[in-house]
C-alpha positions in Angstrom: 47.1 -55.8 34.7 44.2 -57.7 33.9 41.2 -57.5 36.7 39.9 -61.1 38.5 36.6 -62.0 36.8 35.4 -62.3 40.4 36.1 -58.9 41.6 34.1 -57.4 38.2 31.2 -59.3 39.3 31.4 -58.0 42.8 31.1 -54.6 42.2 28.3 -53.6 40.6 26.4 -55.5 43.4 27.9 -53.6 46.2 27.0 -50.5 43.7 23.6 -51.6 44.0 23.5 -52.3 47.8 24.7 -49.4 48.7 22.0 -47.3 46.4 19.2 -50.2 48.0 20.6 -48.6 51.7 20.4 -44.9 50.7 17.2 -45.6 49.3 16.1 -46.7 52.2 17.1 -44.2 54.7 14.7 -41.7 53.7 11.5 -43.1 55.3 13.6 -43.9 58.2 14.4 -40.2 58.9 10.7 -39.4 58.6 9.7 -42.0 60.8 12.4 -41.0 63.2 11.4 -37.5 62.7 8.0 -38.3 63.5 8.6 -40.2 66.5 10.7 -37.5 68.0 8.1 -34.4 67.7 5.2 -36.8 68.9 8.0 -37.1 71.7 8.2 -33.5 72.1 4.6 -32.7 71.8 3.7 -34.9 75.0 6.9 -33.6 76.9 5.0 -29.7 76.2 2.0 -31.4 76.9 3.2 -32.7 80.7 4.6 -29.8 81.4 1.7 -27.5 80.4 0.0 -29.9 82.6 2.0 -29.6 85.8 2.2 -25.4 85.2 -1.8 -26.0 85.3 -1.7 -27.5 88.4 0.3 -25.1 89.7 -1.8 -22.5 88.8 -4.6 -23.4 90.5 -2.6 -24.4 93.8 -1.9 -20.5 93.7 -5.5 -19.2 92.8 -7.1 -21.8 95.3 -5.3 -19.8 97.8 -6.9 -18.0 100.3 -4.6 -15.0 100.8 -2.7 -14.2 97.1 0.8 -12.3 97.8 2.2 -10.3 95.5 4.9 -13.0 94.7 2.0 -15.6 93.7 0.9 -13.2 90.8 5.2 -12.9 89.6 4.6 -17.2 89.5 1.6 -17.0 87.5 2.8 -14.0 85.7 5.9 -16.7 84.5 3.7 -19.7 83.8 2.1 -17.3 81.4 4.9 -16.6 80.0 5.7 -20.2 79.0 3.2 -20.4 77.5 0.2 -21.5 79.8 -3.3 -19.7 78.4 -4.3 -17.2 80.7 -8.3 -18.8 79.6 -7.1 -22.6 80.9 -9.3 -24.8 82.7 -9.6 -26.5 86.2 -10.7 -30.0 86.1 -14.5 -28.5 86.8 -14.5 -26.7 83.5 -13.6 -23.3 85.1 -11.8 -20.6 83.9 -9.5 -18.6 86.5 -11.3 -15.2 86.0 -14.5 -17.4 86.6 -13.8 -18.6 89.7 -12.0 -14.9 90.6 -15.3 -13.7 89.6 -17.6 -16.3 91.5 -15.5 -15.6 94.9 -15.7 -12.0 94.6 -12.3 -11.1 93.9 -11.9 -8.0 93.2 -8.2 -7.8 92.7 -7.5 -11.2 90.7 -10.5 -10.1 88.1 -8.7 -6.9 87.5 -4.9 -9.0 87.1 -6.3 -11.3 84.9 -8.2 -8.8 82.5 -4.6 -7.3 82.6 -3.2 -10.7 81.6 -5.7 -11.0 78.7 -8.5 -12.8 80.4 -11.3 -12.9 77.8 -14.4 -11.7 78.5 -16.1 -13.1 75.6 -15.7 -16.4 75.7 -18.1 -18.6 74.9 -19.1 -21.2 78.4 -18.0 -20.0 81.5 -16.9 -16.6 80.9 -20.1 -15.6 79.0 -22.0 -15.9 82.5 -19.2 -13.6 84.0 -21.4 -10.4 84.3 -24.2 -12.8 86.0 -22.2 -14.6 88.4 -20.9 -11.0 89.5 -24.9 -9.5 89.5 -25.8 -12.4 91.6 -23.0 -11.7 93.8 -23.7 -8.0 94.2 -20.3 -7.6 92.8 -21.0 -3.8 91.3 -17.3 -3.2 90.7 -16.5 -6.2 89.2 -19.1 -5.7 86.7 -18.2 -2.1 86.1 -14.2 -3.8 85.3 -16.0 -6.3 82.9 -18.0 -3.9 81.2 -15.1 -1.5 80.8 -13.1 -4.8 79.0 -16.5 -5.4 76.9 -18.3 -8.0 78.2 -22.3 -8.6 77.2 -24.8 -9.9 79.3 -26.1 -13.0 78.4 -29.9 -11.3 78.4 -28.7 -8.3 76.3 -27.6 -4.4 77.9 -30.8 -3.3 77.1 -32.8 -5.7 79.2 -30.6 -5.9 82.0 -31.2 -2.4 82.3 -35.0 -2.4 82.2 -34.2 -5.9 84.4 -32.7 -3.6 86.7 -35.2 -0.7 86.8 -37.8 -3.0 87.4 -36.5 -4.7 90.4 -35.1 -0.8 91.7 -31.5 -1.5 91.7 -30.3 1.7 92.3 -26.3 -0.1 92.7 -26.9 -2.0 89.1 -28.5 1.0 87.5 -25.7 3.1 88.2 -22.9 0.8 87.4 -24.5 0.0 83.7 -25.2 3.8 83.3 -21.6 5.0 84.3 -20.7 2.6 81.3 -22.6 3.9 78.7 -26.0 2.6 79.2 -28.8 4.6 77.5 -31.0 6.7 80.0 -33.2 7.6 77.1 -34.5 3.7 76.8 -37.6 2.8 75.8 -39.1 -0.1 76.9 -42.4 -1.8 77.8 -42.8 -1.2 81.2 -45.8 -2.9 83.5 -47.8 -3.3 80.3 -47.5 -0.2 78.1 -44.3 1.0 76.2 -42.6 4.2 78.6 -39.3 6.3 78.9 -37.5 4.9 81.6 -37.4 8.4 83.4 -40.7 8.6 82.6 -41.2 4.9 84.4 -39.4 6.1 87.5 -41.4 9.7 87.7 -44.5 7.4 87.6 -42.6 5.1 90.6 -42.3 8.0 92.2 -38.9 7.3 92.4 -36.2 10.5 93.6 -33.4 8.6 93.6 -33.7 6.4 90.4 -35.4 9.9 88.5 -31.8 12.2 89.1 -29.4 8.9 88.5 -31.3 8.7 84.5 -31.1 12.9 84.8 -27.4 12.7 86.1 -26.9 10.3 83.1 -28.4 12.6 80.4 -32.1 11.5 80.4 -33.8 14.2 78.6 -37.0 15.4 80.5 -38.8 16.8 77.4 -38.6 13.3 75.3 -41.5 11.0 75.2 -42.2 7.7 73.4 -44.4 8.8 70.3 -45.2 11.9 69.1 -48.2 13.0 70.7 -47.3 11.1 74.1 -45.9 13.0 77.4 -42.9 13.9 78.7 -41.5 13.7 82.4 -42.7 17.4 82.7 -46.7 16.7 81.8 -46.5 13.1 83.5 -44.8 14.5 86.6 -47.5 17.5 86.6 -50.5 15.8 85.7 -49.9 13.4 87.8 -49.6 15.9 91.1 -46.3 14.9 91.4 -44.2 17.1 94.5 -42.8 20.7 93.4 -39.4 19.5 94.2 -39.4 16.7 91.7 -41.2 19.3 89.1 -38.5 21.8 89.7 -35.7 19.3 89.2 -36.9 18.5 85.3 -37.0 21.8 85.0 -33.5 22.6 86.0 -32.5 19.7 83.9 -33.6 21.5 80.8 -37.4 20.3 81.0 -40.3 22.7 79.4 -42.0 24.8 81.6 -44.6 26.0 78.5 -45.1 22.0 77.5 -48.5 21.8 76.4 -51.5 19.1 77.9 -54.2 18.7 76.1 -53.9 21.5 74.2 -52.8 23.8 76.8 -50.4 24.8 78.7 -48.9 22.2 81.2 -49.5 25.4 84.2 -53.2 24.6 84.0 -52.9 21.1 85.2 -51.4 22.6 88.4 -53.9 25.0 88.6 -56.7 22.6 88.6 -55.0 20.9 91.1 -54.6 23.9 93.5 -50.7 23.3 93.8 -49.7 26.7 94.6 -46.2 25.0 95.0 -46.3 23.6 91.4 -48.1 26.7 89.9 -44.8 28.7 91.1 -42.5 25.7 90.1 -43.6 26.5 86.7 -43.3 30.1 87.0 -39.9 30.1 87.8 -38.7 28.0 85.1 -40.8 30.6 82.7 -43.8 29.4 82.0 -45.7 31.8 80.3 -49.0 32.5 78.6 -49.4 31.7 74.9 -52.0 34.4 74.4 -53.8 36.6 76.1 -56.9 34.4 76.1 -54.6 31.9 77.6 -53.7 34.2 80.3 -57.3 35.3 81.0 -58.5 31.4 81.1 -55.7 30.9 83.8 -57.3 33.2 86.1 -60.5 32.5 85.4 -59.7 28.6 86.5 -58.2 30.0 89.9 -60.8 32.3 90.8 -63.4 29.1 89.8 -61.6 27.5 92.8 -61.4 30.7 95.1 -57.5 30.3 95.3 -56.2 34.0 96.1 -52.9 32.7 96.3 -52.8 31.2 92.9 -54.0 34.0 91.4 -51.5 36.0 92.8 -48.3 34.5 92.1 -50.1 34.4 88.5 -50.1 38.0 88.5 -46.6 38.2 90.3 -44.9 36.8 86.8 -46.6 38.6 84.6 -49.6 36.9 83.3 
């Protein structure tokens, strides 16, 4: 059966339509494609946007219930970032931070608020210093966070201005009591700094913290003992140093720190030193010591002198 010349002609053009329309379809799927996730990334975009708003409705709330953390706890969990933004440029542990709350710091630090963030939340330990906010900065510093001065010179910031609640809270995290640092013109310990301040309180916090009484700034220089002598210092802040491991037989000016007290007829100081077990390097030593009472006709010096052995 012989095929019409017509139909012979016909096919190998519909062959090559059809191959033209699959050709074809290939850029239409991408374009479709396309189309679609640019679809779906501003429906995730909306909806990010509305859990935002949402958000904030909860942490602009004046009294947060239990069942407001569950909500943000979720909005989290779709993936809202813990570090997003109110129109202002503020963080939520920011603001948490700025208003003094205590318990939404700690939640969102649980959450994986970032302390080091650059912007907003690298002011976080400032905003909370200004505030007076001591256990909000002790939960920052626990997560890591810096000040924007550096630890160091917050500290010396701190000791400067006295701020017995600040000092505390940076030495219970770590902060070194053995500092040096240039303090009112020449370079000092800190403990040494606060001896000179005559400072109680601020001297046992660095000793509580592990300030060591004996160390000084150069070789050569003095320690809390010989500053807090020679400088007449009371008994009770002497004997203090001592118990905390300072050097009753630290030497001044090539002797013995004992004869600063002496010259200063502190019978109190003399004894001070005694106790902690000071004693004579030599026996010329021990004959200059009473020599250096009896120049000032203390009897009672002398005595307790001879009441310890020397």
């Amino acid at each position: 059966m012989k095929m019409n010349n017509k139909m012979l002609f016909v096919i190998p053009f519909l062959v090559a339509v059809g191959c033209s329309d699959i050709d074809s379809n290939e850029p239409i799927s991408e374009s479709i494609i396309k189309a679609s996730a640019a679809e779906e990334s501003a429906d995730v975009e909306t909806e990010l946007s509305s859990h935002n708003e949402k958000l904030w409705e909860i942490i602009y709330k004046e009294n947060i219930e239990p069942t407001d953390y569950k909500e943000m706890n979720r909005l989290f969990t779709l993936g809202l970032d813990v570090d997003t933004k109110n129109e202002e440029g503020m963080t939520p542990i920011a603001y948490a931070v700025m208003i003094e709350n205590h318990q939404m710091v700690k939640w969102l630090l649980q959450a994986g608020a970032d302390v080091h963030l650059s912007g907003e939340n690298e002011r976080l330990l400032e905003i909370a210093t200004n505030n007076k906010s001591y256990d909000i900065i002790d939960l920052l510093l626990k997560m890591g966070a810096q000040f924007e001065v550096g630890n160091e010179n917050m500290l010396i910031k701190a000791i400067q201005e006295e701020n017995l609640d600040l000092i505390n809270t940076l030495l219970q995290n770590g902060y070194n009591p053995n500092l040096e640092a240039e303090l009112d013109g020449a370079k000092s310990t800190l403990l040494n700094y606060a001896i000179m301040e005559e400072n109680e309180d601020l001297t046992t916090m660095l000793l509580n913290a592990g300030a060591n009484p004996n160390f000084a700034v150069d070789s050569g220089e003095d320690s809390a003992v010989v500053v807090a002598v020679k400088e007449g210092k009371s008994s009770e802040l002497v004997s203090l140093l001592l118990a905390r491991g300072g050097d009753a037989n630290a030497r001044f000016n090539g002797k013995a720190i004992l004869f600063e007290a002496i010259k200063q007829n502190h019978e109190e100081l003399v004894e001070a030193l005694l106790v902690a077990g000071a004693l004579p390097f030599s026996l010329e030593e021990s004959e200059q010591a009473f020599e250096l009472a009896k120049k000032d006709d203390n009897i009672a010096i002398s005595e307790v002198l001879m009441q310890y052995g020397w």
